[in-house]
N, CA, C and O atoms as a MOPAC input file, in Angstrom:
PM7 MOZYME 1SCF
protein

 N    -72.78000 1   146.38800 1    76.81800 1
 C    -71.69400 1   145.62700 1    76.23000 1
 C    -70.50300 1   146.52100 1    75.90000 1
 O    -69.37000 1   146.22800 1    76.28300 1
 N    -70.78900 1   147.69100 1    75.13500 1
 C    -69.96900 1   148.45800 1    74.88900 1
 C    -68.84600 1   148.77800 1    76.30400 1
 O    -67.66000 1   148.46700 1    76.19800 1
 N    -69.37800 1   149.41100 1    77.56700 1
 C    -68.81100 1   149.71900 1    78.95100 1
 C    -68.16700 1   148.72800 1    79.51200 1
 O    -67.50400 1   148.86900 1    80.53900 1
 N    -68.29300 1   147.72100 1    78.93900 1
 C    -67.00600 1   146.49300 1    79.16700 1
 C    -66.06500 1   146.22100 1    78.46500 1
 O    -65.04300 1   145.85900 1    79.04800 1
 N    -66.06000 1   146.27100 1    77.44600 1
 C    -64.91200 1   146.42200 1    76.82600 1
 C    -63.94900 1   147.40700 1    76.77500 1
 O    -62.76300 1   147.09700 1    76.66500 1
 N    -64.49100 1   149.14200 1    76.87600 1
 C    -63.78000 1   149.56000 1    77.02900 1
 C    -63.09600 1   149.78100 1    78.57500 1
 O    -62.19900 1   150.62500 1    78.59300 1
 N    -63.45200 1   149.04200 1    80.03400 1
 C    -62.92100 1   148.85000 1    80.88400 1
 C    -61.79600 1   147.44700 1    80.59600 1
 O    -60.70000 1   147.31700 1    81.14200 1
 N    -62.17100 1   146.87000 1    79.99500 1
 C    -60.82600 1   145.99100 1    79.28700 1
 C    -59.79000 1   146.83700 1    79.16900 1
 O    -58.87300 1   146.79900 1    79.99000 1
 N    -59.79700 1   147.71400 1    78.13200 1
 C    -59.27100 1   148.19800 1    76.78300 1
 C    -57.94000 1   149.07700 1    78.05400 1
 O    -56.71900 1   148.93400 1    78.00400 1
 N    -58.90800 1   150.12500 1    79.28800 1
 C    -58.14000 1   150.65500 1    80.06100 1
 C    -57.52600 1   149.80000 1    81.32900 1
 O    -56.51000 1   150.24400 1    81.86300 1
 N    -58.04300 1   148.73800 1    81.76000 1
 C    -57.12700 1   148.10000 1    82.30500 1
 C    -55.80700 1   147.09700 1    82.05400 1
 O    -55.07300 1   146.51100 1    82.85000 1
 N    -55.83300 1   147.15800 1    80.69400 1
 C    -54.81100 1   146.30400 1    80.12400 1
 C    -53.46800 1   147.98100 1    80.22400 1
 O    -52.35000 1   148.08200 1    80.72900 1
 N    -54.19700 1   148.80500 1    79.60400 1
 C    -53.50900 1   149.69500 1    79.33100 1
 C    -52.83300 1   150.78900 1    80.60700 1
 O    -52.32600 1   151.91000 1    80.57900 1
 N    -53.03900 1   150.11600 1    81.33200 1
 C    -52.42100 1   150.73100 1    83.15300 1
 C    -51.69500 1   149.64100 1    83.33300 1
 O    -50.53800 1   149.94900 1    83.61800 1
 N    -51.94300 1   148.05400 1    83.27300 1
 C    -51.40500 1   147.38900 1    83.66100 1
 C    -49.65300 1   147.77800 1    82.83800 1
 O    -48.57600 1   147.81200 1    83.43300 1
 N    -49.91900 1   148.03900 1    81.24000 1
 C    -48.71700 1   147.88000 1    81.27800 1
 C    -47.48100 1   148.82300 1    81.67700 1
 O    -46.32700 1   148.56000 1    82.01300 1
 N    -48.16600 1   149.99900 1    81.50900 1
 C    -47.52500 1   151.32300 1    82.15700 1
 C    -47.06100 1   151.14300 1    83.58800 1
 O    -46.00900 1   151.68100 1    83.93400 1
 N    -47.82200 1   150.37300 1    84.50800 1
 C    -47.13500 1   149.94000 1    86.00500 1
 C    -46.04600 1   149.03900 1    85.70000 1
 O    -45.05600 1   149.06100 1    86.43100 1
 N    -46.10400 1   148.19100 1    84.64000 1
 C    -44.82700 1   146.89600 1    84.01800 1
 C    -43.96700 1   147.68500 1    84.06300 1
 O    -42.94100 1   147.52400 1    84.72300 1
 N    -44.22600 1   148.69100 1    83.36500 1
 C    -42.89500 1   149.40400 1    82.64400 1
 C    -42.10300 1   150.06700 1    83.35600 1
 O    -40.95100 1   150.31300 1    83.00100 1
 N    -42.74900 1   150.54800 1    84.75300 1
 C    -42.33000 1   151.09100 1    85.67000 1
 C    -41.81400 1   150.21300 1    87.03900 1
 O    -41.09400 1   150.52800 1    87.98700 1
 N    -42.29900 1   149.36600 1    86.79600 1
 C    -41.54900 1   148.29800 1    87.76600 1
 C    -40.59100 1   147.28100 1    87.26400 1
 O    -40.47100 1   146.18800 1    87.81800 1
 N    -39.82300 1   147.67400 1    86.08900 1
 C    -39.16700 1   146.96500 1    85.74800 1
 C    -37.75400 1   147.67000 1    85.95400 1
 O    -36.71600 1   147.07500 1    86.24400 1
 N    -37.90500 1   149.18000 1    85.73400 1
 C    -35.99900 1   149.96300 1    85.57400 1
 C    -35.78400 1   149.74000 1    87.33700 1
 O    -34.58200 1   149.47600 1    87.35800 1
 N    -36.11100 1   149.70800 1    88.37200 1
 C    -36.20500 1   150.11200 1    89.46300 1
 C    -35.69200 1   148.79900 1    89.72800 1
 O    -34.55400 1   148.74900 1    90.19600 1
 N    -36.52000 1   147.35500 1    89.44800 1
 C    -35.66500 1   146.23600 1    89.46700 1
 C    -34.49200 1   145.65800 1    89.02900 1
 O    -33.87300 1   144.81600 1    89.68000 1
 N    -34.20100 1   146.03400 1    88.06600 1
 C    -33.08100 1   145.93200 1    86.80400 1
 C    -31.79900 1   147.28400 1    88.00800 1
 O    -30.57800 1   147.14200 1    87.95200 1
 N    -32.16600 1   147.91200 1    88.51800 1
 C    -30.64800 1   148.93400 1    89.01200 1
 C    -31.04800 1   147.77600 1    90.69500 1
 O    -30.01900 1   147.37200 1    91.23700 1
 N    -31.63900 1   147.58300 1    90.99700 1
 C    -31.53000 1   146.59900 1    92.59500 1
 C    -31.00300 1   145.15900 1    92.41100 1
 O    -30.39000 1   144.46900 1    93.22600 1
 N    -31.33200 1   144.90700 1    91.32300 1
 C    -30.55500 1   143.86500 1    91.11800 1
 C    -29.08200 1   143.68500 1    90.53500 1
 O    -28.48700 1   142.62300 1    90.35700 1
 N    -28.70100 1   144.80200 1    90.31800 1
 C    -27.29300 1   145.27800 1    89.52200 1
 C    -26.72100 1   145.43800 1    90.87800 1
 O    -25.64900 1   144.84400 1    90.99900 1
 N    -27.04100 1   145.93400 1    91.70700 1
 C    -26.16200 1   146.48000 1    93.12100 1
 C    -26.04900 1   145.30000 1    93.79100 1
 O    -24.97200 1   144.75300 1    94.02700 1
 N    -27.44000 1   144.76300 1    94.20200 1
 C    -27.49500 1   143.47400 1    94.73600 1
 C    -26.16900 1   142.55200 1    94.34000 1
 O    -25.36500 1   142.14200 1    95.17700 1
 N    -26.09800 1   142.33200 1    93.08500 1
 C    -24.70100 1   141.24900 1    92.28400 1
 C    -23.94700 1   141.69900 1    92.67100 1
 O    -23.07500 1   140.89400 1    92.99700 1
 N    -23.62900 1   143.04300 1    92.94000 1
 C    -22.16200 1   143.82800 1    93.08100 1
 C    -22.18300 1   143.16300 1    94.56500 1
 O    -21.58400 1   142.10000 1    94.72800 1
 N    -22.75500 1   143.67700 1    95.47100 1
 C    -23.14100 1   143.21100 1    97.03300 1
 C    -22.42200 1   142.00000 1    97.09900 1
 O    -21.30900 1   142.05100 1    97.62300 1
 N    -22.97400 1   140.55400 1    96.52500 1
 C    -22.43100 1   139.10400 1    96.26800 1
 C    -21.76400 1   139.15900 1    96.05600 1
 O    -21.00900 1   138.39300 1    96.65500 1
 N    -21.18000 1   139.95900 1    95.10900 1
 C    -19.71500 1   139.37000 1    94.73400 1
 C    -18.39200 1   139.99300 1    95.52200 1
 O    -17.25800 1   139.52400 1    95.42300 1
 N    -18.72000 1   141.00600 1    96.22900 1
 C    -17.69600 1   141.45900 1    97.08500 1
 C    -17.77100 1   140.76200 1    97.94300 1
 O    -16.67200 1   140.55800 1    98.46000 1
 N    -19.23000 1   139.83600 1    98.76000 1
 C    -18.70800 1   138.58400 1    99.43800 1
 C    -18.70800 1   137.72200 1    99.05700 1
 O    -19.10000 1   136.79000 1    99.76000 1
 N    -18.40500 1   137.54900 1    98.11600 1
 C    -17.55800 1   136.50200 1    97.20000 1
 C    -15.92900 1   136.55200 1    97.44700 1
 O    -15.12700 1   135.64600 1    97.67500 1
 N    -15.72500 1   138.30200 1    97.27900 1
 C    -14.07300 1   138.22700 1    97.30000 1
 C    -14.17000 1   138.17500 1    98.44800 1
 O    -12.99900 1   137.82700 1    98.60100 1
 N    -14.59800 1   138.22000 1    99.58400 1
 C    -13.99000 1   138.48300 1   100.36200 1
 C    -13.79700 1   136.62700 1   101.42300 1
 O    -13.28000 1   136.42500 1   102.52200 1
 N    -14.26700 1   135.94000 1   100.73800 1
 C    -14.00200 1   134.25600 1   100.51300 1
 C    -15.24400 1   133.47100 1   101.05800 1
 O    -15.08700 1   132.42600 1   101.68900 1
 N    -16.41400 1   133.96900 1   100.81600 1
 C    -18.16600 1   133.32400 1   101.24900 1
 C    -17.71700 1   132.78500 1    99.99600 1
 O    -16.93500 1   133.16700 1    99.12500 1
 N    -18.60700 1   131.56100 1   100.20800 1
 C    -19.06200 1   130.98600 1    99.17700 1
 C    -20.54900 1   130.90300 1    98.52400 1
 O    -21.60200 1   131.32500 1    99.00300 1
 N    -20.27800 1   130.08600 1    97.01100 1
 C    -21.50600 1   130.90900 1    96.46400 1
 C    -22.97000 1   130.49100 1    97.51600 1
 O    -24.02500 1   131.12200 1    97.43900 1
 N    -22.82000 1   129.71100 1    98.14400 1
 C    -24.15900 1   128.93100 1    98.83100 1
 C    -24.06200 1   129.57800 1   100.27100 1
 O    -25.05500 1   129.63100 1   100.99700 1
 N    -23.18400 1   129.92500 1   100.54400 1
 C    -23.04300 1   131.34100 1   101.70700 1
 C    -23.71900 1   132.28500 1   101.57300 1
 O    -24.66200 1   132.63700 1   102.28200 1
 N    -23.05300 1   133.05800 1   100.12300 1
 C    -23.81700 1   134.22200 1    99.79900 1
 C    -25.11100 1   134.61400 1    99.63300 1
 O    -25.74600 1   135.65700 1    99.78400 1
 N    -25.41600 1   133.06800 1    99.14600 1
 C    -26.98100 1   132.96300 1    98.92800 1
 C    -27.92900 1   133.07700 1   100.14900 1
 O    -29.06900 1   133.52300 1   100.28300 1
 N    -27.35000 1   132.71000 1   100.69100 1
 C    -28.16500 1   132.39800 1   102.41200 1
 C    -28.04100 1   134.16200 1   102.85700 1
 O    -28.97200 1   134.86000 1   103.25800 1
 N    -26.75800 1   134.54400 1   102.66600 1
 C    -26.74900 1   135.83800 1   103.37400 1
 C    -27.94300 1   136.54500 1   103.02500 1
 O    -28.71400 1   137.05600 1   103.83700 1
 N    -28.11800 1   136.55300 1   101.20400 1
 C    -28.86900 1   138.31000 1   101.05200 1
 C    -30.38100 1   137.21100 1   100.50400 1
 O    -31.16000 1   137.51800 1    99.60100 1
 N    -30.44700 1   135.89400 1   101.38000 1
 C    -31.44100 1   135.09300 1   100.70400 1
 C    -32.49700 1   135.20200 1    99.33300 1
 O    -33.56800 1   135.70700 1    98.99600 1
 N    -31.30100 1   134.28500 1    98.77100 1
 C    -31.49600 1   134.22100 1    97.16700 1
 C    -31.15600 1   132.54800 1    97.17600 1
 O    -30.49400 1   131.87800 1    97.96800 1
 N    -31.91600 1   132.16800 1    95.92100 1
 C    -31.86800 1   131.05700 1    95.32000 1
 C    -30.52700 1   130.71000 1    94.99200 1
 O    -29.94500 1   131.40300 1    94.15900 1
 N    -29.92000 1   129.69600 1    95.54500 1
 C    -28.14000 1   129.43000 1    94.94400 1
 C    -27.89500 1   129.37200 1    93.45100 1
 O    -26.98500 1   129.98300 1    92.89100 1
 N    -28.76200 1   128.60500 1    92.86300 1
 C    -28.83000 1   128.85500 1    91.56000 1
 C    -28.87900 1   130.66300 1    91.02600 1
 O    -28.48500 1   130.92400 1    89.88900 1
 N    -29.16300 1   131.30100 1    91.54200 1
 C    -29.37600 1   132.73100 1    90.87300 1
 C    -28.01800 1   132.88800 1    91.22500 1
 O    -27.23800 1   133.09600 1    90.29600 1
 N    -27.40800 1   132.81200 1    92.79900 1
 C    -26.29900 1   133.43500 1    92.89100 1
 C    -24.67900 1   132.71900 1    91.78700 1
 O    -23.64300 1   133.34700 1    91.56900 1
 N    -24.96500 1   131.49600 1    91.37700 1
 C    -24.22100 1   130.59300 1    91.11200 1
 C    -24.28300 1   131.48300 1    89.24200 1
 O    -23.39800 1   132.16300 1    88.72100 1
 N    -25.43100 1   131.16600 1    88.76900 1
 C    -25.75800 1   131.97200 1    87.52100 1
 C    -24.78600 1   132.86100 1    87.53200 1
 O    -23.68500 1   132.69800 1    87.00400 1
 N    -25.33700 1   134.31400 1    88.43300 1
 C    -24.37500 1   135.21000 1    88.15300 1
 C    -22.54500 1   134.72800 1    88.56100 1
 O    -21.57200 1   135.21100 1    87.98200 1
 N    -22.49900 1   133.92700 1    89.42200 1
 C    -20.91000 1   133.83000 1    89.39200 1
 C    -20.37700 1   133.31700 1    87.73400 1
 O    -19.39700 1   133.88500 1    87.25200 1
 N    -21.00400 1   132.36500 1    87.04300 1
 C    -20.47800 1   132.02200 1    85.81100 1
 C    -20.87100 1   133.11700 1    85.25200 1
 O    -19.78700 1   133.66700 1    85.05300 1
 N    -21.92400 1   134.05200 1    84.72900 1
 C    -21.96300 1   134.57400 1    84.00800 1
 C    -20.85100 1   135.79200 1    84.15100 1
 O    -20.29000 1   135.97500 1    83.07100 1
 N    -20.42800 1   136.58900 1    85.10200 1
 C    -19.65300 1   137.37200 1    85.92000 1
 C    -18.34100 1   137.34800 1    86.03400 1
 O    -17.48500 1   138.22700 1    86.13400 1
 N    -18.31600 1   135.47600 1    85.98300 1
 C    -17.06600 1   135.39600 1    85.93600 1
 C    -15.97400 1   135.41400 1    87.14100 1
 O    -14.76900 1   135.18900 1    87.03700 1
 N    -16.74400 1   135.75800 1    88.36700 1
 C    -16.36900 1   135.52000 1    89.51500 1
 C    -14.86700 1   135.28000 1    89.70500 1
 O    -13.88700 1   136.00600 1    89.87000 1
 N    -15.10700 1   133.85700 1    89.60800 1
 C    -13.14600 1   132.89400 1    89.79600 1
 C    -12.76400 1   133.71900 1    89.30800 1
 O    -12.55300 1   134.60400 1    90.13700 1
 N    -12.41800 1   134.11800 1    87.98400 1
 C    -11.35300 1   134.64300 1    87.46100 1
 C    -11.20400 1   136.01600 1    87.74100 1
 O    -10.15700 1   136.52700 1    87.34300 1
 N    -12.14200 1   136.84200 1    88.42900 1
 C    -11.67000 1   137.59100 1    88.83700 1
 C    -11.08800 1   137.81600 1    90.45400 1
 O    -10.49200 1   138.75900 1    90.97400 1
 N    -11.48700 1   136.68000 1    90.90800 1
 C    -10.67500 1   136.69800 1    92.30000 1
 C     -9.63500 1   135.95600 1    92.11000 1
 O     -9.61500 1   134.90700 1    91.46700 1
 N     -8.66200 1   136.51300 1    92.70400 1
 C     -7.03300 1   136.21700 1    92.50100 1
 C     -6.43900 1   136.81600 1    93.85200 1
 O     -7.14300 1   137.54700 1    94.54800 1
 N     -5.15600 1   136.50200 1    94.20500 1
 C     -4.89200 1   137.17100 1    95.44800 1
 C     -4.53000 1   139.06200 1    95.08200 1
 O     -4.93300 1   139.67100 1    96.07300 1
 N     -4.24100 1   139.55400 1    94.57000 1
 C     -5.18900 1   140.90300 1    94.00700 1
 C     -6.27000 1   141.22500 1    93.37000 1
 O     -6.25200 1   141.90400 1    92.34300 1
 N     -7.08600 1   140.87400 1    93.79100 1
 C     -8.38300 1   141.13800 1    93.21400 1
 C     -9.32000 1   141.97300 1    93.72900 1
 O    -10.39300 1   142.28800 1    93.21500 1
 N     -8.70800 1   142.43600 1    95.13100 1
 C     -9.37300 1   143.46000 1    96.15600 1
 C     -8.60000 1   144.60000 1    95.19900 1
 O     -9.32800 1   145.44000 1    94.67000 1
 N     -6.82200 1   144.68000 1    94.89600 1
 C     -6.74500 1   145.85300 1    94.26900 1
 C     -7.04600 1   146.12000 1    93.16000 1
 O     -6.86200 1   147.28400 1    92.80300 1
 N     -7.60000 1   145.18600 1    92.23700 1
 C     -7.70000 1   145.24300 1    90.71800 1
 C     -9.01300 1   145.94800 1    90.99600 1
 O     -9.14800 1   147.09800 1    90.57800 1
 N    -10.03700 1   145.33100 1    91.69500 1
 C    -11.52800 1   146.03300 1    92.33600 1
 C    -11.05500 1   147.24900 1    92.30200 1
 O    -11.29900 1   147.79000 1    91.22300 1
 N    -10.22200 1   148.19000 1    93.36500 1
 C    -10.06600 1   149.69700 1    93.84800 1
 C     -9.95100 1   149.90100 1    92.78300 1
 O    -10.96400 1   150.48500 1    92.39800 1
 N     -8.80100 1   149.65900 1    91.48100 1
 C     -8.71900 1   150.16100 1    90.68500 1
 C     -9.74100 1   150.65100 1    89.69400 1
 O     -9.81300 1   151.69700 1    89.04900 1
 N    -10.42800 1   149.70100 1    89.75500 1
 C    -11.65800 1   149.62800 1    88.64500 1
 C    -12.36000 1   150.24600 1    88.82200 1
 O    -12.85800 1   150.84600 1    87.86900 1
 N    -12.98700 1   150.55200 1    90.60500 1
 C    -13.90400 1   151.53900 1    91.10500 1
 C    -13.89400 1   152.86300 1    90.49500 1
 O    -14.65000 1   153.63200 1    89.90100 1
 N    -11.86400 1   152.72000 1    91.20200 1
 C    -11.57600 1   154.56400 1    90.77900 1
 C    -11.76000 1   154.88800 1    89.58100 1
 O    -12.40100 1   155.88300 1    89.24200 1
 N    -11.08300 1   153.88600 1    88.61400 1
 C    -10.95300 1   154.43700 1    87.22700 1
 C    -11.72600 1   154.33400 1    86.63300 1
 O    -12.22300 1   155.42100 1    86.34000 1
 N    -12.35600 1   153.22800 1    86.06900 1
 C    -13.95000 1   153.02700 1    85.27100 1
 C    -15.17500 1   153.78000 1    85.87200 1
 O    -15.96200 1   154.44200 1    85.19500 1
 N    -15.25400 1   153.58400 1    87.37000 1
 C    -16.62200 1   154.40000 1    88.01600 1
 C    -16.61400 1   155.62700 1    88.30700 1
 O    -17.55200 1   156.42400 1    88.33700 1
 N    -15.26000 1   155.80500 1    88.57900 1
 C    -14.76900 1   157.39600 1    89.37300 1
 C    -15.17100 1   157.75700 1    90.19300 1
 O    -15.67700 1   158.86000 1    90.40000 1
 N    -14.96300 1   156.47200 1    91.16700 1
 C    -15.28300 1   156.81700 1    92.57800 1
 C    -14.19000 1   157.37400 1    93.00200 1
 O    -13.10100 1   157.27000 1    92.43900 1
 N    -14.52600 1   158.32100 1    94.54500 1
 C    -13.24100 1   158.70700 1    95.48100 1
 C    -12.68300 1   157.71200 1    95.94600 1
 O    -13.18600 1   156.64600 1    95.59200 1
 N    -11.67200 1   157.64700 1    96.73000 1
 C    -10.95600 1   156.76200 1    97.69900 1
 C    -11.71300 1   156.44000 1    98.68500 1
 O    -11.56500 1   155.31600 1    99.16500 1
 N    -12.86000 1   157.47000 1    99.31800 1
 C    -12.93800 1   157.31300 1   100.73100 1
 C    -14.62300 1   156.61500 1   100.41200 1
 O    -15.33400 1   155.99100 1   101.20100 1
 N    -14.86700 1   156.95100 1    99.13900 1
 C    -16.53900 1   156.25900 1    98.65700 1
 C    -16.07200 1   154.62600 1    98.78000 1
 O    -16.77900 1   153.82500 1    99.39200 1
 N    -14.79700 1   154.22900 1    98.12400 1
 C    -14.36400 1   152.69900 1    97.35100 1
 C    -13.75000 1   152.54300 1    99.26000 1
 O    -13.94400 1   151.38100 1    99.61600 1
 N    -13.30000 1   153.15700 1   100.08200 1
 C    -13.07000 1   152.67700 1   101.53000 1
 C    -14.15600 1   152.35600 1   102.53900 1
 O    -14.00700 1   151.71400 1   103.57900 1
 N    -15.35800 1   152.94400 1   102.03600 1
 C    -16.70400 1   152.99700 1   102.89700 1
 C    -17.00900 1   151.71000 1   102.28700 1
 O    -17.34700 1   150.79300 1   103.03600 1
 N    -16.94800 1   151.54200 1   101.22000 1
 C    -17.40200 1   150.41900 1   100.03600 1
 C    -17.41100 1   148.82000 1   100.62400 1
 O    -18.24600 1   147.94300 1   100.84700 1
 N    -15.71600 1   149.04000 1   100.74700 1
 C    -15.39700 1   147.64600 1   100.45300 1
 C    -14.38600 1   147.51300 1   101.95800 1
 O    -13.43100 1   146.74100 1   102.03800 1
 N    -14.88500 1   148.53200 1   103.19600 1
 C    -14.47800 1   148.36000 1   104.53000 1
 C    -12.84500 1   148.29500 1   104.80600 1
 O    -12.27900 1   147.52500 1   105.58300 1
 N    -12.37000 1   149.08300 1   104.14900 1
 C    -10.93100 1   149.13000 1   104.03300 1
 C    -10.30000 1   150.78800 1   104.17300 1
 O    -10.67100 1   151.70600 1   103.44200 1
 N     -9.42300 1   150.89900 1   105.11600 1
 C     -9.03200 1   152.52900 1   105.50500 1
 C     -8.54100 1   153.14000 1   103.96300 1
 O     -8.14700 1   152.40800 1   103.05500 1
 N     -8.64000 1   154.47600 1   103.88000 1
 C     -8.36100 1   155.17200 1   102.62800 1
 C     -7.22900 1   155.04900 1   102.20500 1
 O     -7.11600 1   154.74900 1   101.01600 1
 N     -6.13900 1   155.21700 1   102.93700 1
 C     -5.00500 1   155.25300 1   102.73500 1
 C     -4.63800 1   153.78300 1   101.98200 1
 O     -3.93100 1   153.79200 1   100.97500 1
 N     -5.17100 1   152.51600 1   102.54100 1
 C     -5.02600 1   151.10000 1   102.06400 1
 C     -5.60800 1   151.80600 1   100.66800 1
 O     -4.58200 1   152.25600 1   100.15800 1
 N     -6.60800 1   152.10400 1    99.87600 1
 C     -7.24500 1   152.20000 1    99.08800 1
 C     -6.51900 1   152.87300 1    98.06000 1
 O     -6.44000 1   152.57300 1    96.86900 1
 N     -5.97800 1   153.86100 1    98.70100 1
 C     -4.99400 1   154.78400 1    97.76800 1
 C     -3.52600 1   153.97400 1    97.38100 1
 O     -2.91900 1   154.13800 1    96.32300 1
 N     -2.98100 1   152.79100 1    98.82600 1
 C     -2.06600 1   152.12900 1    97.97500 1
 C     -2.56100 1   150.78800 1    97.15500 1
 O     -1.81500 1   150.37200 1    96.26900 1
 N     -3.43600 1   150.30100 1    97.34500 1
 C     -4.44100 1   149.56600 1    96.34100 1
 C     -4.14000 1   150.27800 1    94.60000 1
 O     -3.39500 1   149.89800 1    93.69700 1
 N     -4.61600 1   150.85100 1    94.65000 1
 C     -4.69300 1   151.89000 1    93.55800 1
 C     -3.44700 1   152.00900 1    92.33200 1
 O     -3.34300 1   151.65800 1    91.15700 1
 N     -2.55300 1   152.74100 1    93.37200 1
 C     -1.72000 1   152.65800 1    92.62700 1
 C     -0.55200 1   151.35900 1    92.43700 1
 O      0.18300 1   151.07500 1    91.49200 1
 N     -0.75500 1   150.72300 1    93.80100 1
 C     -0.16600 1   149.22800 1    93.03400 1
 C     -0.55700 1   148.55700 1    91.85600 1
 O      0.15400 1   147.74900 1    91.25900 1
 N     -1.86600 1   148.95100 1    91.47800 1
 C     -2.54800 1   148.16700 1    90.60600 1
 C     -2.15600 1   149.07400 1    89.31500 1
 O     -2.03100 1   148.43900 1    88.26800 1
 N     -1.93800 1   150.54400 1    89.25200 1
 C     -1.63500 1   150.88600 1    88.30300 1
 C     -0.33500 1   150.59600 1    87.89800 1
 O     -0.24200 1   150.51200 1    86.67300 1
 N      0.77400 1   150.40100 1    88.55600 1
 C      1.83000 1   150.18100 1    88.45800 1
 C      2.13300 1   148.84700 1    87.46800 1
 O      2.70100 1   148.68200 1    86.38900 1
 N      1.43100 1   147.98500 1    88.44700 1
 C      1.02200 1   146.30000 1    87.99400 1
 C      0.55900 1   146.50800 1    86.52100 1
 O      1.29500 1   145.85200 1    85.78400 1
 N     -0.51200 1   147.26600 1    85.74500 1
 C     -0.70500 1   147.43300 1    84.89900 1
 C      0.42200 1   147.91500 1    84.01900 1
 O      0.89800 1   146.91500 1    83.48300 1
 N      0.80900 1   148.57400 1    83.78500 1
 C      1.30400 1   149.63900 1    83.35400 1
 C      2.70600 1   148.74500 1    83.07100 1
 O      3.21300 1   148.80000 1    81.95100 1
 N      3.20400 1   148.06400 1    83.94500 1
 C      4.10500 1   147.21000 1    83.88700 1
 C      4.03700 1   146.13100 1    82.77400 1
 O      4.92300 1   146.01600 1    81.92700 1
 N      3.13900 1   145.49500 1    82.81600 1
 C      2.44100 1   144.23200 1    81.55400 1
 C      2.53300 1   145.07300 1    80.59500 1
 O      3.10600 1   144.73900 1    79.55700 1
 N      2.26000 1   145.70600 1    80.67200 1
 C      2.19600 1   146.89400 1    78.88800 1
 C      3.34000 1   147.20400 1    78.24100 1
 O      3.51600 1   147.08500 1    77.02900 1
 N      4.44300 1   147.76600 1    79.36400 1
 C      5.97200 1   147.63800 1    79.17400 1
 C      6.04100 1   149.45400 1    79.00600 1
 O      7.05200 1   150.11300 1    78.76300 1
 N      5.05500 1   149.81700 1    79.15700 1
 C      5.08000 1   151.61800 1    79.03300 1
 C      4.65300 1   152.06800 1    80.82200 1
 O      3.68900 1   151.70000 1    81.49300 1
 N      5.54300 1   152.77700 1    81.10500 1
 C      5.73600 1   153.21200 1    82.49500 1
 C      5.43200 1   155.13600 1    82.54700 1
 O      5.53300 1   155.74800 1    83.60900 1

């Protein structure tokens, strides 16, 4: 009686150590994955498109568009507000955010700074 329980005791206690480990690994694939969608999102798929592409439930992909916020961030600059954000918040290179999002470097670099300009402008400090 005793030799069963403690095979309980150690299989509960592996099980959760494999949880724990299959959870960070999902949590960063599914972070990229969204990023993935939503750049074909901007780039004008729709959400039941997208879904089909990287086959996912429309509801999951739809979820993350409200939660994400999607619409409002696509606008007819919203490819440069993206470069911007890459460069500045992520600190990516030009030629990482051109491999990225299939656009020559040079586009990327005037992306960039149009968008800083654009900013910088709303603020009224140049």
């Amino acid at each position: 009686m005793k030799s069963k329980s403690k095979k309980k005791g150690k299989s509960i206690s592996k099980e959760k150590t494999t949880e724990n480990k299959a959870v960070k690994p999902k949590m960063k694939i599914e972070s990229e994955l969204k990023e993935k969608c939503f750049l074909y999102y901007c780039k004008g798929l729709t959400v039941k498109e997208v879904a089909k592409l990287f086959d996912l439930s429309f509801r999951t992909v739809q979820n993350w568009q409200t939660s994400e916020k999607w619409t409002e961030k696509q606008n007819p600059n919203s490819l440069k507000v993206k470069c911007y954000e890459m460069h500045t918040d992520k600190g990516m290179t030009y030629k990482e955010i051109a491999k990225i999002l299939n656009l020559s470097v040079a586009t990327v670099y005037r992306y960039v700074k149009e968008a800083k300009t654009h900013k910088s402008g709303n603020n009224g400090t140049e």
